[in-house]
C-alpha positions in Angstrom: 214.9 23.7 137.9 214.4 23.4 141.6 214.0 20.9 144.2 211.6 21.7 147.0 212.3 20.5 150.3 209.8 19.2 153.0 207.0 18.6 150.6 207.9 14.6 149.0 210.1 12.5 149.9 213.7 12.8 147.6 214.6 10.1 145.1 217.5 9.3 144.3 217.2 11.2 141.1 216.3 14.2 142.8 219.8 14.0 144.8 221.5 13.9 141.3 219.7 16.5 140.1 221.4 18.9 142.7 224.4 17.2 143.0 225.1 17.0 138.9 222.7 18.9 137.5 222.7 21.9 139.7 219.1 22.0 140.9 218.4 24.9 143.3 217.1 23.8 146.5 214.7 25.2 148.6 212.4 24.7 151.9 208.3 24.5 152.1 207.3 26.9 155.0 205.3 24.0 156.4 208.6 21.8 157.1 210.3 25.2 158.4 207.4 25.8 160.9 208.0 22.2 161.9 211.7 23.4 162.5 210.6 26.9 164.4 208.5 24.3 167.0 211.3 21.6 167.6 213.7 24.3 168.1 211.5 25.5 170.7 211.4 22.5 172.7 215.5 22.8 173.0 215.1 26.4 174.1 212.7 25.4 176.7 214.7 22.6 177.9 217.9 24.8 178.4 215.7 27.5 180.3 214.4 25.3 182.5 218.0 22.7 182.9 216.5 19.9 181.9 218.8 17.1 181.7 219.2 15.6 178.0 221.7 14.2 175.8 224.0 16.7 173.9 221.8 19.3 174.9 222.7 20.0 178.7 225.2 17.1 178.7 228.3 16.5 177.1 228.9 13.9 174.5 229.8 10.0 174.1 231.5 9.1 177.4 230.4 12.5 178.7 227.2 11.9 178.4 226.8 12.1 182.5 228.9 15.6 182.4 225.9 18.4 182.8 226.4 21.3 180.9 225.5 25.1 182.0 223.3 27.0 180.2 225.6 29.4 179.8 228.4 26.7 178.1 226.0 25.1 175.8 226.8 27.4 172.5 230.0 26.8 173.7 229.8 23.2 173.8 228.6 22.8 170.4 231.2 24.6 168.8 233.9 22.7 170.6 232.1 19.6 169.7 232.8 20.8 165.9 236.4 21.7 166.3 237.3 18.1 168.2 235.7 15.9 166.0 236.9 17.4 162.6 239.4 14.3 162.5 238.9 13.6 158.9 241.6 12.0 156.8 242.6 11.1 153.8 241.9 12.5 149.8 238.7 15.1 150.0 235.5 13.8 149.0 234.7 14.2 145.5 232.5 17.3 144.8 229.2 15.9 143.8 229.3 13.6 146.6 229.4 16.7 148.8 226.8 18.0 147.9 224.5 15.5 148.1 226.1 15.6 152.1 224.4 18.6 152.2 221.5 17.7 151.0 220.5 15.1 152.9 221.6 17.3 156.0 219.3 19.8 155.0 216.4 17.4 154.6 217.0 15.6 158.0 217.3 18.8 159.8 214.2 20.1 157.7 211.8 17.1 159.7 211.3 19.1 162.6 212.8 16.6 165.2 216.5 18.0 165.1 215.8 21.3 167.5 218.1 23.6 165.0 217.2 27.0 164.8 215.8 28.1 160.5 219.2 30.1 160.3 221.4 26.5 160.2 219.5 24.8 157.2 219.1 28.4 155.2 222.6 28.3 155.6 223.3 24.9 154.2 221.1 25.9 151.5 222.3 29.0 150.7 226.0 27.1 150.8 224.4 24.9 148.5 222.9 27.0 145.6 226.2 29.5 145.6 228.6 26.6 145.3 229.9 26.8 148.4 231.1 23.0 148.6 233.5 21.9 151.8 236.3 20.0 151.8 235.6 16.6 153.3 238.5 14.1 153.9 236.9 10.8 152.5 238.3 9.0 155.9 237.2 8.8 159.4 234.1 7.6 159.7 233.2 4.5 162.1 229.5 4.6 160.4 228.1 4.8 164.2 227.5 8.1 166.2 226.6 9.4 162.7 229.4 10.1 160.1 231.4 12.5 163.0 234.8 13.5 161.3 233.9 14.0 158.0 230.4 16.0 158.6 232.6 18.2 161.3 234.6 19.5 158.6 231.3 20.3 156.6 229.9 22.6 159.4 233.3 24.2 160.0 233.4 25.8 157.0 229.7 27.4 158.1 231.9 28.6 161.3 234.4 30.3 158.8 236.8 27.6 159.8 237.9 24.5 157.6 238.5 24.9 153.5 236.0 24.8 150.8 235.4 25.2 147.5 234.5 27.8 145.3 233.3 27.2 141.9 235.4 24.6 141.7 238.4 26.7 143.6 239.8 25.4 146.8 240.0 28.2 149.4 240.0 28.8 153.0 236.7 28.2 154.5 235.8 32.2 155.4 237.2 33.6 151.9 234.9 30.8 150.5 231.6 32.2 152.4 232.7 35.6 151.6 233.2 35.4 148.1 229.7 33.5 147.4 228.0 36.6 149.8 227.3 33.2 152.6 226.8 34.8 156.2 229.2 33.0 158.6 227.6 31.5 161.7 228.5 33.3 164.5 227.7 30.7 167.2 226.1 27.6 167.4 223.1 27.4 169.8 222.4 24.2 171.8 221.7 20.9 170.0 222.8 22.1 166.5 226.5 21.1 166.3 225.4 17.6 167.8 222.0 17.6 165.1 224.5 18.6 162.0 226.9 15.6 162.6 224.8 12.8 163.9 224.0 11.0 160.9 224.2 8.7 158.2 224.6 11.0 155.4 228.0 10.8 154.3 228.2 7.2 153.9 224.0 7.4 152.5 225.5 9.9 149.4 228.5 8.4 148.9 226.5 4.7 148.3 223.9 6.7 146.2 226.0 8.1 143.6 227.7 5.1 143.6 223.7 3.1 142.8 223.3 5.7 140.7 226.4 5.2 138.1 225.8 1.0 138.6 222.7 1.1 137.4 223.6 2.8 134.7 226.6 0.5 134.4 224.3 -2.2 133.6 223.0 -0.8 131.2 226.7 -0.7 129.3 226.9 -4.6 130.4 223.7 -5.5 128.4 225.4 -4.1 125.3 228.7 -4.9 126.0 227.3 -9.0 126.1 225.6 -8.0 122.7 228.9 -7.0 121.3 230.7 -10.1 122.0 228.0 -12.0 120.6 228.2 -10.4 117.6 232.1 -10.8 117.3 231.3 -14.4 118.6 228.5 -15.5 116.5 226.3 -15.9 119.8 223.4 -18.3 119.8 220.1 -16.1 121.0 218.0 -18.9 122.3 218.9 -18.9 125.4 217.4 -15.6 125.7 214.3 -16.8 125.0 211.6 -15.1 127.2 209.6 -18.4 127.9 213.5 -19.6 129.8 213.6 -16.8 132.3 209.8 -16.3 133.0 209.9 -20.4 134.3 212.0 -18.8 136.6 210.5 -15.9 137.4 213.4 -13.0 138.6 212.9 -9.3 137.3 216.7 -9.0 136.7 217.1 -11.6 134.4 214.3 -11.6 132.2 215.2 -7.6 132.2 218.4 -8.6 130.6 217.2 -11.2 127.9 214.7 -8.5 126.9 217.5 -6.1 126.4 219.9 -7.9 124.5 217.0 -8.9 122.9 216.1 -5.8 121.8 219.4 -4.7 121.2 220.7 -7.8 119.0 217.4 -7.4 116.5 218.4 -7.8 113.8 221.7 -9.1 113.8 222.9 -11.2 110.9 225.9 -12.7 113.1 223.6 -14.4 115.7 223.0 -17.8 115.4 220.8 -20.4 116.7 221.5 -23.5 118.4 223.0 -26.0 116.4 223.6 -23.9 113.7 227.2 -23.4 114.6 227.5 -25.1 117.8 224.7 -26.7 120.4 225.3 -24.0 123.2 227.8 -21.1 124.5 229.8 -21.1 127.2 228.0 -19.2 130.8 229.7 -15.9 130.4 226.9 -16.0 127.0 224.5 -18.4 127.7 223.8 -16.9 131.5 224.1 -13.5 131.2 220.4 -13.1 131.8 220.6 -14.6 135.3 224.6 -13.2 135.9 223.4 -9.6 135.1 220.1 -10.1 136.2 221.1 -10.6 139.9 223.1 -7.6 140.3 220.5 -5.8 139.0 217.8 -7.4 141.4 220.7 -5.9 144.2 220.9 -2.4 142.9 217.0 -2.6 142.7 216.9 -3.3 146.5 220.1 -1.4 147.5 218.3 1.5 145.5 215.0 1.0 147.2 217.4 1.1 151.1 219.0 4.2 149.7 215.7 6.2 149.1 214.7 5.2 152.7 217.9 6.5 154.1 218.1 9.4 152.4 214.5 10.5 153.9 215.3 9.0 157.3 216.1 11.3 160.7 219.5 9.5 161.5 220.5 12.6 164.7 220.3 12.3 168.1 218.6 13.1 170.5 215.5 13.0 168.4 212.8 15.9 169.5 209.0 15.4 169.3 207.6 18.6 170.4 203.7 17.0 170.0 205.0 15.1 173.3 207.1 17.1 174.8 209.5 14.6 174.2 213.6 14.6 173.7 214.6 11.2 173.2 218.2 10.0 173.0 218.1 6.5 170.4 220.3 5.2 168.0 218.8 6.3 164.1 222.4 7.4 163.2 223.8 3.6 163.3 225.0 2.9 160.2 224.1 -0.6 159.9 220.9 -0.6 157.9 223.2 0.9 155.1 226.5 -1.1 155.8 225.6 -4.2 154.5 223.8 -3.0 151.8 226.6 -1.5 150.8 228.6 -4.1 151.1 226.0 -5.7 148.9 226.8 -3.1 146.2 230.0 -3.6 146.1 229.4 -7.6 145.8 226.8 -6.7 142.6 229.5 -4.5 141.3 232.4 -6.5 141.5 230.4 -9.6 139.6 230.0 -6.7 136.4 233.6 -7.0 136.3 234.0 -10.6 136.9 231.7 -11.6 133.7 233.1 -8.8 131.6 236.5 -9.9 132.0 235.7 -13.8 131.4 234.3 -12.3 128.0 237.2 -10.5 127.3 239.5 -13.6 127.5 237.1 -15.6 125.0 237.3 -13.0 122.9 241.2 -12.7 122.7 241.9 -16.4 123.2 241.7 -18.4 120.0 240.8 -21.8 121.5 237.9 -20.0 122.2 237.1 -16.8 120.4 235.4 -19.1 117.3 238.2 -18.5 114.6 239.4 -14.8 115.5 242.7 -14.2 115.5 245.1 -14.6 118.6 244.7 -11.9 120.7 242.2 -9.9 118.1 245.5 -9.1 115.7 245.5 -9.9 112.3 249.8 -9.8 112.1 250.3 -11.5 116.0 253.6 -12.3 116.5 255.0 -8.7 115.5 251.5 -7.5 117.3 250.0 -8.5 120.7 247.1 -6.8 120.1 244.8 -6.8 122.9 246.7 -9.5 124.9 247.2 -7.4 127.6 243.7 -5.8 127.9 242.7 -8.8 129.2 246.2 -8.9 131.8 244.5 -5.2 133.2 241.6 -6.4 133.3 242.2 -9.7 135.2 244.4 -7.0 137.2 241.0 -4.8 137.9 238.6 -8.4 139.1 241.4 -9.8 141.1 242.0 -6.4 142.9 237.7 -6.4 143.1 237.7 -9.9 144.8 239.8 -8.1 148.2 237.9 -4.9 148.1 234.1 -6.4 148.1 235.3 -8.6 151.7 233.1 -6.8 153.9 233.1 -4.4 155.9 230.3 -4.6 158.0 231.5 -7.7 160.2 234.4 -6.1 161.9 233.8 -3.0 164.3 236.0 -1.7 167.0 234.5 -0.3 170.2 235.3 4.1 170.7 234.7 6.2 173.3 235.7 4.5 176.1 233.6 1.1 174.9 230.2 3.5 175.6 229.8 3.2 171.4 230.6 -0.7 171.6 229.6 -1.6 168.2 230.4 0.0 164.8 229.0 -0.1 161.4 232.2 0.8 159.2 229.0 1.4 156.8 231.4 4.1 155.1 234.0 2.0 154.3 231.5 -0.1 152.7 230.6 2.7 150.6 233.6 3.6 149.8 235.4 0.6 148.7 231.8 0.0 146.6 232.8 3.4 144.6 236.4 1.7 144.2 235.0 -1.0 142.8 232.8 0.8 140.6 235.7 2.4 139.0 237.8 -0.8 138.7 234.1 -2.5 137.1 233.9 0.8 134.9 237.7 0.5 132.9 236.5 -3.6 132.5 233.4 -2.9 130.7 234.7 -0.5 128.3 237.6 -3.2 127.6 235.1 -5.0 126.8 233.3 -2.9 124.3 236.9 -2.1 122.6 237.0 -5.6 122.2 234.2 -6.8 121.2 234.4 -4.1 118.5 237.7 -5.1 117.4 236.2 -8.9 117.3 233.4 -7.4 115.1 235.7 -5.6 112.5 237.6 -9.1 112.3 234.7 -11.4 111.9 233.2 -9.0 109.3 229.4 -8.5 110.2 228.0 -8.0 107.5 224.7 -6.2 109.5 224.8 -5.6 113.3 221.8 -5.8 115.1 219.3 -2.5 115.8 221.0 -1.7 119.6 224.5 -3.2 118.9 224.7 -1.2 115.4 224.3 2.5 117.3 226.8 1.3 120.2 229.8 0.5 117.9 229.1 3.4 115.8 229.8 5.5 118.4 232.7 3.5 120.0 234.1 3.8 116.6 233.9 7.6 116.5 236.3 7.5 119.3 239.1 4.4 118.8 239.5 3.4 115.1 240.2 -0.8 114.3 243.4 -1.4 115.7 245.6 -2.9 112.4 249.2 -2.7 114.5 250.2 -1.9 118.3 249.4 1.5 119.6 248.8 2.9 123.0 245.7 1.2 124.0 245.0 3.2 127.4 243.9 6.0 125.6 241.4 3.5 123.8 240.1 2.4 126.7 239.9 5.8 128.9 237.7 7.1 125.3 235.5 4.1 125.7 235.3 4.5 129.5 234.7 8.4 129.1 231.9 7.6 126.9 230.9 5.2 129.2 230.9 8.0 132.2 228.9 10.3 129.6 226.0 7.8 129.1 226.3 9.2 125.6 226.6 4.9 124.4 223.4 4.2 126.0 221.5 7.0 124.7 222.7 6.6 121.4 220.7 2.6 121.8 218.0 4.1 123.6 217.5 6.4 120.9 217.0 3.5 118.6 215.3 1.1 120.3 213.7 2.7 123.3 214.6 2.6 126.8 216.6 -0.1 128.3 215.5 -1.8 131.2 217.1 -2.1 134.7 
């Protein structure tokens, strides 16, 4: 399968599909003739010393400092080598690549000025697995993503480290053993056009929208579970409650759990047992619902991002144009991001209330303390709920934003910062933290199920506990429970849960 460049704009399922899926990626010859005439304009300009922005001039503060044409290849390279500041754990590998991706299609636009050789390179990096090792910390998200992207183009310099097929190596013996051709020099305008931009911080937020939305998904079952072990009342799922109010998210999730609960001989209706359920039940339509409405837009910000020209200067050859602007502010992306991790941080927060109704037996409806039939000698799941109170509370500091602070660089000429990676960052953090919740969730509200007895789960919930019950058995006395809930969470990371419902009941909706 391949992924053609320059001729539609990229989803954000296309960036999975050659960041996971290993989709070779390749260029439309009418986005690299728009490259061939850009690139033309920065040749001219240098000819004639014309003076521009990181073209004839140095950078930041510097910007004043004109530039021979004779230093400009020169310049770039330097310009590589000083900002490759990066700190920190590398970037994860899939994350990488989808760096390089969105590179190549920004630089594939036609208003960078790089010559064909620098994106064939990226792609030819690309589909032989050549995948650099980017420290995940550095980034002011303003000026474009500077540190971390410098340590991405010095492994095209045969400088830097990189992997291999998964093996780290020096950045040469990497290029060498995939049969990549080094980059001799940088010409004028490319070290400046492969660093100015938003893409670290735009693909570490997209893989991190991509797994939410599919975490979700696991949320919708994972309420369905616990009001199976709970003897949930379904009416206020009703469709005719959330169409009076009218949002996408939440009448998306009462249709789910709808669908999923069919069935279900433990469901009840109101009055039946009791006259309503407690929020963390009873509002799970509108509490899932709106983090689902922010992944929808945060989604929807991504795509634009990812198909935006974030360097500068910006060329427009039909003009005759070199522009110097400020596309590679990260701000459009920073507080969506901080949005994410907001959206992300609630999955946990209702998860983990769930958890503790399901384990407490003031309010768990007549299951045992703590979801263990011999307590006492037993704490059963106890202290799930302590880890998982552990993960929210640890949530509640990371989703403080970090779009409102910024601290003026180079010399106070880049006055005002997005910290738009941060934001992305410490949304995948979150993620993670929301991730280990849900499946302690789903161990539990299996564990209620076995105790309440059910005599016939409902169409969705039936598939979903099968499966969790191929992997972690009922728990009868104390055992190590983090390997029970890394095998949920695994599953979890597989999608192999949801597939198993979708299977049986057709697609979920997000």
């Amino acid at each position: 399968m391949e992924i053609i460049i320059g001729k539609e704009r990229l989803s954000l399922q296309d960036l999975i599909n050659v960041t996971r899926k290993n989709y070779v990626v390749k260029i439309d010859d009418s986005a690299m003739e728009k490259v061939k005439i850009a690139r033309k304009l920065v040749e001219d300009y240098v000819d004639e010393g014309r003076i521009s922005y990181g073209i004839t001039t140095g950078f930041g503060k510097f910007s004043d400092q004109v530039i021979s044409k004779e230093q400009t290849g020169t310049l770039q390279k330097n310009l590589i080598m000083s900002h490759a500041c990066g700190v920190g754990d590398p970037l994860p590998l899939d994350v990488v690549r989808g760096i390089m991706l969105l590179r190549i299609n920004n630089l594939s636009k036609g208003h960078s000025g790089v010559r064909p050789l620098i994106i064939n390179t990226l792609i030819d990096m690309l589909n032989k697995n050549v995948t650099p090792y980017i420290p995940e910390k550095g980034s002011l998200g303003a000026s474009g993503d500077l540190a971390p992207l410098s340590h991405m183009v010095l492994v095209m310099l045969g400088m830097g480290k990189a992997y291999y097929n998964g093996e780290l190596l020096p950045g040469a013996e990497a290029m060498k053993k995939a049969g990549v051709e080094i980059l001799e020099e940088l010409s004028s305008k490319e070290g400046l056009a492969l660093i100015n931009g938003t893409q670290v911080m735009t693909s570490v937020g997209a893989h991190v929208t991509y797994d939410g939305i599919n975490l979700l998904k696991h949320l919708d079952l994972a309420v369905a579970l616990s009001m199976e072990a709970l003897n949930g009342i379904i009416c206020a799922f009703d469709p005719r409650i959330q169409e009076l109010r009218g949002h996408e998210g939440q009448i998306k999730t009462a249709e789910n759990v709808r669908r999923i609960l069919n069935g279900s001989s433990s469901i009840t209706k109101q009055g039946e047992l009791r006259t309503q359920d407690a929020y963390v039940l009873r509002c799970s339509p509108q509490i899932h619902g709106a983090s689902k409405d922010a992944l929808d837009f945060i989604r929807k910000k991504v795509e634009i991002e990812m198909d935006a020209v974030t360097d500068n200067p910006i060329i427009f050859p039909d003009t005759d144009d070199v522009l110097s602007g400020g596309n590679f502010h990260g701000q459009p992306m920073a507080l969506p991001f901080d949005f994410l991790g907001i959206a992300l941080s609630e999955v946990a927060d209702v998860s983990e209330r769930r958890i503790e109704r399901l384990v407490n037996p003031s309010l768990n409806c007549g299951l045992p303390a703590f979801l263990i039939e011999n307590g006492g000698l037993n704490s059963g799941f106890m202290i799930v709920q302590y880890s998982a109170a552990s993960l929210v509370s640890e949530n509640k500091v990371l989703a403080h934003p970090a779009s409102v602070d910024s601290i003026p660089s180079s010399a106070n000429q880049e006055d005002h910062v997005s910290m738009g990676t941060i934001a992305a960052r410490k949304a995948g953090e979150i993620l993670k933290n929301s991730r280990k919740v849900v499946a302690m969730e789903l161990l539990s509200a299996c564990q209620g199920i076995d105790l309440r007895r059910v005599e016939k789960l409902g169409a969705g919930t039936s598939k979903a506990y099968d499966l969790i019950r191929e992997v972690v058995t009922y728990l009868d006395t104390d055992r190590v429970m983090y390997l029970d809930i890394d095998a949920v969470e695994n599953l979890i990371m597989g999608n192999s849960i949801v597939e198993n419902v979708e299977n049986a009941i057709g697609e979920l909706n997000i």
